[in-house]
VMD Tcl script that draws the C-alpha trace (Angstrom):
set ca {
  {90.90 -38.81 136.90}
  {89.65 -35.96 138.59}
  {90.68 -32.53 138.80}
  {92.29 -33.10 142.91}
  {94.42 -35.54 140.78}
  {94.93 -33.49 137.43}
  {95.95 -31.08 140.33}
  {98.53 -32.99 141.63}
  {99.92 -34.21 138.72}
  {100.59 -30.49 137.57}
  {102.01 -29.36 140.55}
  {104.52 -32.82 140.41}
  {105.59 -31.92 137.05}
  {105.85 -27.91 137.23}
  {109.25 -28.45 135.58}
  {107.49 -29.77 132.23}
  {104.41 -27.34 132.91}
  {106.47 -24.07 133.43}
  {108.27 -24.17 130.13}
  {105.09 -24.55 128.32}
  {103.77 -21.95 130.10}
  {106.46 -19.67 129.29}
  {106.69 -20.47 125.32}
  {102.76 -19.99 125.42}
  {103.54 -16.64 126.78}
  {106.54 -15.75 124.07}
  {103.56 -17.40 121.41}
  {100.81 -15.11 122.10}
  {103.65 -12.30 122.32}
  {104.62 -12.43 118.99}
  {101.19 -13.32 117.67}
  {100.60 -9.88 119.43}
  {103.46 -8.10 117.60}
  {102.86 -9.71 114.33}
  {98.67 -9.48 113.85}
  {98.83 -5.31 114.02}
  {95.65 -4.23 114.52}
  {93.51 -2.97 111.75}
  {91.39 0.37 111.55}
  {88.12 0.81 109.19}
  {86.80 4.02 107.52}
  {83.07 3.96 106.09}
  {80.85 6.69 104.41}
  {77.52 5.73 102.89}
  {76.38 7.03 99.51}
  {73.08 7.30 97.68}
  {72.26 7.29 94.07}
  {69.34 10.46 93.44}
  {67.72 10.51 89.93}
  {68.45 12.76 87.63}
  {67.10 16.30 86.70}
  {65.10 15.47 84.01}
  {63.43 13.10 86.47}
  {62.97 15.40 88.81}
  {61.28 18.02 87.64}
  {57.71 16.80 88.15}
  {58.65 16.95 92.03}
  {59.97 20.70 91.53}
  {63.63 19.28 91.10}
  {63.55 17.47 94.72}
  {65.84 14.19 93.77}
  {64.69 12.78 97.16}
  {61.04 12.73 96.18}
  {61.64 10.78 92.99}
  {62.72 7.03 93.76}
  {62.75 4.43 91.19}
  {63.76 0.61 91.68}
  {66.47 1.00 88.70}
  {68.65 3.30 90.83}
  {68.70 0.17 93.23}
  {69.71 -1.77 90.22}
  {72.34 1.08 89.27}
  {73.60 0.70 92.73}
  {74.06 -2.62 92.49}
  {75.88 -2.46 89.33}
  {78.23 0.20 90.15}
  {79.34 -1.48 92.99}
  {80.39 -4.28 90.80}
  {82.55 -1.87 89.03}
  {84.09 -0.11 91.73}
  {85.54 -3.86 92.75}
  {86.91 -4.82 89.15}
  {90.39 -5.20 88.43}
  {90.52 -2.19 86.71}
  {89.03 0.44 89.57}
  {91.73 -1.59 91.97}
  {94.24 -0.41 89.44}
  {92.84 3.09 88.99}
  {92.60 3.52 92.78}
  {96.16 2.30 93.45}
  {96.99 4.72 91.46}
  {95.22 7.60 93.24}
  {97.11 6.40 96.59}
  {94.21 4.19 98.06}
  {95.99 1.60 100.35}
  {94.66 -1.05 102.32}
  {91.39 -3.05 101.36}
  {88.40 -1.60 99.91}
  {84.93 -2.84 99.40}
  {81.39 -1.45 97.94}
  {78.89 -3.07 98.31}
  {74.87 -2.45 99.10}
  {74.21 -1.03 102.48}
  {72.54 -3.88 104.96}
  {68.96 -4.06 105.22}
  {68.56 -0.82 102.86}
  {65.39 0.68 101.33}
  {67.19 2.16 98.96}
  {69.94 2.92 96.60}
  {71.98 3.40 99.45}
  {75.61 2.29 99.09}
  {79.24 1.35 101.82}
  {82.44 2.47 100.27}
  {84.81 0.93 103.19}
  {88.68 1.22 103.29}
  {89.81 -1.37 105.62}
  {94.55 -0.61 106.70}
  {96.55 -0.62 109.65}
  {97.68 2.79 109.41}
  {94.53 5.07 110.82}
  {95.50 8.36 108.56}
  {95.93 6.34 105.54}
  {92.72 4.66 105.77}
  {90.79 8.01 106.15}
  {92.58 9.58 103.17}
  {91.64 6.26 100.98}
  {88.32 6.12 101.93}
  {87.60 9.94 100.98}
  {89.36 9.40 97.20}
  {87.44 6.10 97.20}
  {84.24 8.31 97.27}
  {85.20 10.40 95.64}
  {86.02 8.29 93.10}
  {83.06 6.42 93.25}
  {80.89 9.57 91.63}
  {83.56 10.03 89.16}
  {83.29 6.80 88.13}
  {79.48 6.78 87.85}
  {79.50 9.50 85.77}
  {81.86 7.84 83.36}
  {79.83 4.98 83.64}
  {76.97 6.89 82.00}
  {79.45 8.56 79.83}
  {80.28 5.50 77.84}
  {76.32 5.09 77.44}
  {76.12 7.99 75.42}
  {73.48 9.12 78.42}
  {73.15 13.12 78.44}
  {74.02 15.14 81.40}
  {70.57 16.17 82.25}
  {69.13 12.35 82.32}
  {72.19 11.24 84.33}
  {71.78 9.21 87.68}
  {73.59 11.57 90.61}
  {75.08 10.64 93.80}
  {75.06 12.05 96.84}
  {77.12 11.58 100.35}
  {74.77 10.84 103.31}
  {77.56 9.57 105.84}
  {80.89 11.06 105.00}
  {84.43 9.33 105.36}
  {84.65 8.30 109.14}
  {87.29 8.21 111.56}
  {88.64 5.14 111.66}
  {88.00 2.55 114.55}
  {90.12 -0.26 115.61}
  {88.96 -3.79 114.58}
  {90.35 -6.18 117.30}
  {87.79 -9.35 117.03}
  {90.59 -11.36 114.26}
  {93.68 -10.32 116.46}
  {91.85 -11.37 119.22}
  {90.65 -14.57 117.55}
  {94.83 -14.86 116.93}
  {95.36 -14.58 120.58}
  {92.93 -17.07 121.95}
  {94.27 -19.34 119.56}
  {97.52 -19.04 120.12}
  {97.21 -19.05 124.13}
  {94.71 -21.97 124.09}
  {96.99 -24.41 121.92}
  {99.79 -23.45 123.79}
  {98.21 -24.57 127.20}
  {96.68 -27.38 126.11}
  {99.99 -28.75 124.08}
  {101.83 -28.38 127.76}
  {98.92 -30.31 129.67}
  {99.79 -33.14 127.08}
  {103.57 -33.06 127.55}
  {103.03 -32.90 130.95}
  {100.81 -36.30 131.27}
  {103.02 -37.56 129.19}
  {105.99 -37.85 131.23}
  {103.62 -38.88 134.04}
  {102.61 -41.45 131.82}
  {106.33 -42.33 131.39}
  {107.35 -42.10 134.52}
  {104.66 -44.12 136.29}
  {105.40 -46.64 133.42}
  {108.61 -46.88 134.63}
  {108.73 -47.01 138.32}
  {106.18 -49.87 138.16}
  {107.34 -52.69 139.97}
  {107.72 -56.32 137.81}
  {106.93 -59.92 138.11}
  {109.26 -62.54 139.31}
  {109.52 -65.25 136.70}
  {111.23 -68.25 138.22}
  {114.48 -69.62 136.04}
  {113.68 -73.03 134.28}
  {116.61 -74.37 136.56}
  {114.49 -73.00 139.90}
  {111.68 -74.28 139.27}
  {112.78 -78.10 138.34}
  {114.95 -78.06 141.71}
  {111.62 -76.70 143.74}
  {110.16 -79.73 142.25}
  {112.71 -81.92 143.46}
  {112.64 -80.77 146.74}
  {109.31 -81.38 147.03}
  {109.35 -85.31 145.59}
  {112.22 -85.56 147.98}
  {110.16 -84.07 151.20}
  {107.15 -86.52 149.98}
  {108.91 -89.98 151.55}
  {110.46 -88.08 154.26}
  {107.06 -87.41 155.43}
  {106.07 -91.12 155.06}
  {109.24 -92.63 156.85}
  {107.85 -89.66 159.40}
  {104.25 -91.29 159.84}
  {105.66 -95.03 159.74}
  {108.00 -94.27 162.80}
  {104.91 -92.89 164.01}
  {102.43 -95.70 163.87}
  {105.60 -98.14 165.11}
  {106.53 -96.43 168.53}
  {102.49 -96.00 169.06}
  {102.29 -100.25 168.45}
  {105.12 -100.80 170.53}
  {104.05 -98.41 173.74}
  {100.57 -100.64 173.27}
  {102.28 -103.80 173.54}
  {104.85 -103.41 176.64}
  {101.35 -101.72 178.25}
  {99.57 -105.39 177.69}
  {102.11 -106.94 178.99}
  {103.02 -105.64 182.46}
  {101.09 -107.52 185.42}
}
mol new
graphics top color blue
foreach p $ca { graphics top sphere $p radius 0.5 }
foreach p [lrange $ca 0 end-1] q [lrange $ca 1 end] { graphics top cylinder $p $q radius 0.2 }
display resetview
């Protein structure tokens, strides 16, 4: 089949095609209506060593690096996505979904505190107590170490809290989805009642009845000697014309 005929077949059924159509239309509607779209807020972070560290480089935290802040990082992270900080931070008024995590491709203690909502303002708000947060929590961490204030790991803020931006790629996902199954389950209802109809309309066989076909044979035995008498009669009157032609003078 090729697409002239998958063209023809579409326009011959429009009355199966068009409601299809139509509930793919009311489907990716209320896909639309029910996937709201969801805004992100991000500020980076980076863990600076500590005082006591940093006085060999005249108290300049950025001049002193050391791979266990990366491991620090790493760890606090962790924390910041227990069950308990999700507790503590519902709490504090974060809503939405939050994540910390290691920044991508960093080359250093560099950290993401995301909020991820569907309500812009409230996903700003979150993300700044979820930074905020995020140094209060490191210095607890320390805390419970028994670690003194002047050997304790700092953080600072490189990125703050952003404004949020739309992310449209999974309701967008939704909508393709939605419109692509709806087209292609009304392209399949609609060669199927092709299928049915030309199914249908196709002309049958004509099986002869028992009873026809033993009286076809009986007329044809009875033609048989009809045909013989036929040539005898034949063969007689030629015999007969030869005869009264030998015999006159």
């Amino acid at each position: 089949m090729d697409l002239a005929e998958i063209w023809r077949v579409m326009c011959r059924r429009w009355y199966v095609l068009l409601p299809g159509l139509l509930l793919t239309a009311a489907l990716i509607a209320g896909v639309y209506v029910l996937v709201p779209v969801e805004y992100r807020s991000q500020s980076t972070v980076t863990l600076l060593n500590s005082k006591k560290a940093t006085v060999a480089f005249d108290g300049n935290p950025f001049l002193s690096t050391q791979a266990s802040l990366t491991g620090m990082a790493d760890g606090l992270a962790r924390n910041l996505n227990s069950d308990d900080s999700r507790a503590d931070l519902k709490a504090q008024g974060v809503t939405g979904t939050y994540e910390a995590k290691i920044a991508d491709n960093a080359q250093g203690p560099f950290m993401w505190l995301s909020v991820t909502g569907t309500d812009p303002a409230a996903v700003l708000k979150s993300d700044q107590v979820f930074t905020a947060y995020a140094e209060k929590r490191l210095q607890e961490f320390q805390a419970q170490q028994s670690v003194t204030p002047e050997a304790m790991i700092r953080m600072a803020t490189i990125v703050p809290p952003q404004k949020p931006e739309a992310q449209t790629k999974t309701r967008l996902q939704y909508l393709i989805m939605a419109g692509a199954l709806g087209f292609v389950l009304s392209l399949v209802a609609t060669f199927f009642v092709e299928a049915r109809r030309r199914r249908s309309g196709k002309p049958g066989r004509h099986r002869p009845a028992p009873a026809e076909t033993a009286a076809l044979a009986g007329g044809e035995s009875e033609a048989a000697p009809d045909t013989a008498d036929a040539a005898d009669s034949g063969a007689s009157a030629s015999r007969t014309a030869r005869a009264s032609a030998g015999s006159s003078p």
